[in-house]
N, C-alpha and C positions, 0 to 999 in steps of 0.2 A: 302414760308414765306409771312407774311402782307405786304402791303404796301400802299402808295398812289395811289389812280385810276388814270392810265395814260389816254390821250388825244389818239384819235388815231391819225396815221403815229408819232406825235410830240413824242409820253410819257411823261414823267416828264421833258423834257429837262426846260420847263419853269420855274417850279418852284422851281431850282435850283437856289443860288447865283450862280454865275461864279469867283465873286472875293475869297468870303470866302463859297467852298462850305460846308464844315464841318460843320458849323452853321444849314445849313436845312438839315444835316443828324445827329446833337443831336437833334433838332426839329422831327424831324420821328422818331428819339430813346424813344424819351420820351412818345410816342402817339402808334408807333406801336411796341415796345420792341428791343431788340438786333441784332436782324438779319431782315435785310428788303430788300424787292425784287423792283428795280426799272426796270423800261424801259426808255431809253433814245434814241431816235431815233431807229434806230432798232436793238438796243444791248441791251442785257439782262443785269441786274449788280446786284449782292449780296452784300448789305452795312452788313459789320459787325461792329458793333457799341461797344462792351465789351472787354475789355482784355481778360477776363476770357472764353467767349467765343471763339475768334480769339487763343489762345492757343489750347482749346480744339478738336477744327476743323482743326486747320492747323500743330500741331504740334503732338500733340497723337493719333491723325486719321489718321496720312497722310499717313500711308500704303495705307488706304482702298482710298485715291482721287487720287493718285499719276498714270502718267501714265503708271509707269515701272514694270515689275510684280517682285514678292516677291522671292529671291534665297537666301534658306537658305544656299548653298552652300558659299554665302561670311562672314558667322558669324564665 
């Protein structure tokens, strides 16, 4: 996914608030769309920024992300 170009070792740690950081991830919502790929020191992190999205990924996909594998045997 888009994101802002990190710094190297640092990433974006900077250009985070710390206090309110939700403010510069609608700020990245609004520039780089719903899903944004940041680096923060040396963790990777998927901001999802949509309802509509964060449903769609984590609630009606989650077969396909989940660690655990599929047993039709418990339906």
């Amino acid at each position: 996914p888009p994101g802002p170009n990190p710094l190297p070792l640092l990433g974006n740690i900077l250009s985070i608030d710390t206090k309110q950081p939700w403010l510069t991830y609608t700020q990245w919502g609004a520039t780089y769309g719903d899903l944004i790929f940041v680096r923060i020191l040396d963790q990777e992190v998927v901001v999802i920024n949509s309802q509509h999205v964060a449903q769609a990924l984590l609630d009606k996909r989650s077969r396909v992300y989940a660690d655990r594998p599929y047993l039709a045997t418990l339906e």
